[in-house]
N, C-alpha and C positions, 0 to 999 in steps of 0.2 A: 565791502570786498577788500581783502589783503592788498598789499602793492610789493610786486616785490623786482630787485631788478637779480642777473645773475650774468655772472662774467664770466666765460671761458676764454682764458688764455689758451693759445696753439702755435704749434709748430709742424708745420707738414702735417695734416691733418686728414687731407681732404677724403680720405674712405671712411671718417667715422666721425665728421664733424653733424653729418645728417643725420644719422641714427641720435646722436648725442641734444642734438635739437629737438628733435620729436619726439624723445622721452621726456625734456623739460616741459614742451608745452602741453604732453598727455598730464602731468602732472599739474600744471597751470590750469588744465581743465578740469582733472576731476578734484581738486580743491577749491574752487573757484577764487583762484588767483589772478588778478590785472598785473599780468607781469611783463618787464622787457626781457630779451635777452640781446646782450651783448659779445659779440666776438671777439679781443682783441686779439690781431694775428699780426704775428710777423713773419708769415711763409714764405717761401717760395714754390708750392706748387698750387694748386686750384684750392686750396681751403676757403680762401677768401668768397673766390665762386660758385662755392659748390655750399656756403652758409647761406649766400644770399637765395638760391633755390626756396628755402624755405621761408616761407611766408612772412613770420612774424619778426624775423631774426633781426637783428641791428649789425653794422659791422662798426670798427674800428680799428683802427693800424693804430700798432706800437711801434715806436722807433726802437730799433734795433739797441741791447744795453750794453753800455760802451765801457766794459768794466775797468778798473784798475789796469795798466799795459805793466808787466814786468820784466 
């Protein structure tokens, strides 16, 4: 069986982070893929919450990217 991991970065997400999950893992299914998936979010509304609803999902917080100041 495949392994595979996939990463969604987000930003305020949280109306589409669900749908966005449950097509990865319908896809995970009918491949038969052993896969993670991973969140990394640095929102500020329920993304974070509303990935962990679904079952499979993994989270991770990004720290915020502290670019160049000019």
């Amino acid at each position: 069986m495949p392994e595979l991991s996939v990463v969604i970065p987000t930003k305020n997400e949280e109306k589409s982070i669900g749908k966005c999950i449950e097509k990865i893992q319908r896809v995970f299914t009918e491949h038969h893929i052993d896969g993670e998936i991973i969140v990394a979010d640095n929102s500020t509304d329920n993304t974070a919450e509303n990935s962990k609803t679904v079952r499979t999902a993994k989270e991770r917080r990004s720290r915020p990217r502290a670019g160049k100041q000019i």
